[in-house]
C-alpha positions in Angstrom: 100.5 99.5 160.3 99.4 99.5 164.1 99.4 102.6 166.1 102.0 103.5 168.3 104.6 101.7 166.8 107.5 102.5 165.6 107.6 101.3 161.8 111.3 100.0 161.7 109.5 97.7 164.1 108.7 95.0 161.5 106.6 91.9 162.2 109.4 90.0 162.2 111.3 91.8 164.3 108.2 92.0 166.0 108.0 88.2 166.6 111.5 88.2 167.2 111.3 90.4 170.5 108.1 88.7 171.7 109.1 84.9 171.3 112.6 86.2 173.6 112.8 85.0 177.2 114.0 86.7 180.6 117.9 86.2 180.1 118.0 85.8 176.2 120.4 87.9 174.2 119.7 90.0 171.2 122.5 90.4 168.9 122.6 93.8 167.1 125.6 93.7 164.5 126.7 96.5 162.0 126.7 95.8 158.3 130.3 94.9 158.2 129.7 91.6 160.4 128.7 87.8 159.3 125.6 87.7 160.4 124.0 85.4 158.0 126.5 82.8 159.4 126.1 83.6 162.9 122.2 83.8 162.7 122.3 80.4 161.9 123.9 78.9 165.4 121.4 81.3 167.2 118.5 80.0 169.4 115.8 81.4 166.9 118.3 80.9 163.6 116.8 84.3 162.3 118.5 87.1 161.2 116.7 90.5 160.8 117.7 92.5 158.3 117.2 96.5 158.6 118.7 98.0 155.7 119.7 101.8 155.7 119.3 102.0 159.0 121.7 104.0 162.0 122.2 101.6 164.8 121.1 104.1 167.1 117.7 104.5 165.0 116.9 101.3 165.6 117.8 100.1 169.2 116.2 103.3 170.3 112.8 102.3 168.5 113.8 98.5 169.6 114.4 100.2 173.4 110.3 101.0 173.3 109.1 97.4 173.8 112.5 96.1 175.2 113.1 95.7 179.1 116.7 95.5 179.8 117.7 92.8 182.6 118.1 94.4 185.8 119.4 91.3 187.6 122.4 91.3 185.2 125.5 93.3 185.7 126.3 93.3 182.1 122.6 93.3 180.4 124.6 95.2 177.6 127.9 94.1 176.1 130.0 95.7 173.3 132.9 94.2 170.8 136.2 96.3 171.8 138.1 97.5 169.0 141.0 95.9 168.6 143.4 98.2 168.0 142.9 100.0 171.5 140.1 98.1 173.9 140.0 101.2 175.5 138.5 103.5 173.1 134.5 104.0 172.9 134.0 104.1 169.3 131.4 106.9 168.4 128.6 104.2 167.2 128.7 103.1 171.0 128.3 106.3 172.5 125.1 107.0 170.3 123.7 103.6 171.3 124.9 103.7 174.8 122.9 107.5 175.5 120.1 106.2 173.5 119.7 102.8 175.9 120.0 105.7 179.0 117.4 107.3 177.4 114.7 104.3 177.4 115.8 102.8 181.1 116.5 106.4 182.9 120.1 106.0 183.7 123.4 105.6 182.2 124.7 102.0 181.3 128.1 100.8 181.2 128.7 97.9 179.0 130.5 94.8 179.5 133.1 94.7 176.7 134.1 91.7 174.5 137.0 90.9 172.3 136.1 90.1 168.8 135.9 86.1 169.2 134.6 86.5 171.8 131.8 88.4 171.0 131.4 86.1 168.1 130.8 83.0 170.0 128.9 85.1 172.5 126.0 86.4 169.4 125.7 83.0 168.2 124.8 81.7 171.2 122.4 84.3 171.5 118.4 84.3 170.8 118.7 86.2 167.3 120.6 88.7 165.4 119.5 91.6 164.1 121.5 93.7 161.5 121.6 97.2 160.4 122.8 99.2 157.5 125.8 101.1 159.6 129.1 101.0 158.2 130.8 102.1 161.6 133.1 100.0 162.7 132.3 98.0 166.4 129.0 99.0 165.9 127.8 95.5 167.4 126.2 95.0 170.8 125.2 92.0 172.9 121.7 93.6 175.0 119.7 91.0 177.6 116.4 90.8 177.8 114.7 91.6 181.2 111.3 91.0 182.9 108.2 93.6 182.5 107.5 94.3 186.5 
């Protein structure tokens, strides 16, 4: 244990953040997605697994060492449900206030379609995966600079 740290901040996760680049994407995907297979096209190829946990739990701890891209319009992107694009499932509300929380202002997310979010994740530099079971519960969130 360090101090200071959250503890769902594993050393994995841990290196995971740390080895990430100014522009890199994180993919955060609920339980429900494939993300053994999508870990594998990633940058890194590493999946971390956070069993049992809310997705809100864990990008706001993630949120604590995290800078969001502020040269980015869309520095956080959600899948849209496909039934109705429009709707904000509840899972992205709770992740969307706690993201305001850590960077001080609201965010409005770029939103994706389901292949398209896909393709997007495994092109990104690593996926994380929690134990929620809400559906659309899977965000795209670049990387920024420390000033």
């Amino acid at each position: 244990m360090l101090k200071s740290l959250d503890p769902i901040l594993t050393p994995d996760l841990l290196w995971l953040l740390a080895s990430m680049g100014h522009g890199d994407d994180l993919a955060f995907v609920d339980a429900n997605h494939p993300a053994t297979r999508i870990a594998q096209s990633t940058t890194s190829r590493r999946l971390i697994q956070l069993p049992g946990m809310s997705m809100e739990t864990a990008i706001g701890a993630i949120m604590t060492l995290y800078p969001l891209d502020d040269f980015d319009p869309d520095p956080v992107r959600v899948m849209m449900p496909v039934d109705d694009p429009n709707r904000v499932p509840e899972v992205q509300r709770a992740v969307l206030d706690e993201i305001a929380r850590s960077v001080g202002r609201p965010v409005t997310p770029g939103k994706l379609s389901r292949p398209d979010f896909y393709r997007a994740a495994a092109a990104s530099f690593g996926v994380v995966q929690v134990g929620d079971t809400r559906s659309y519960g899977c965000f795209l969130i670049r990387k920024g600079v420390i000033s």
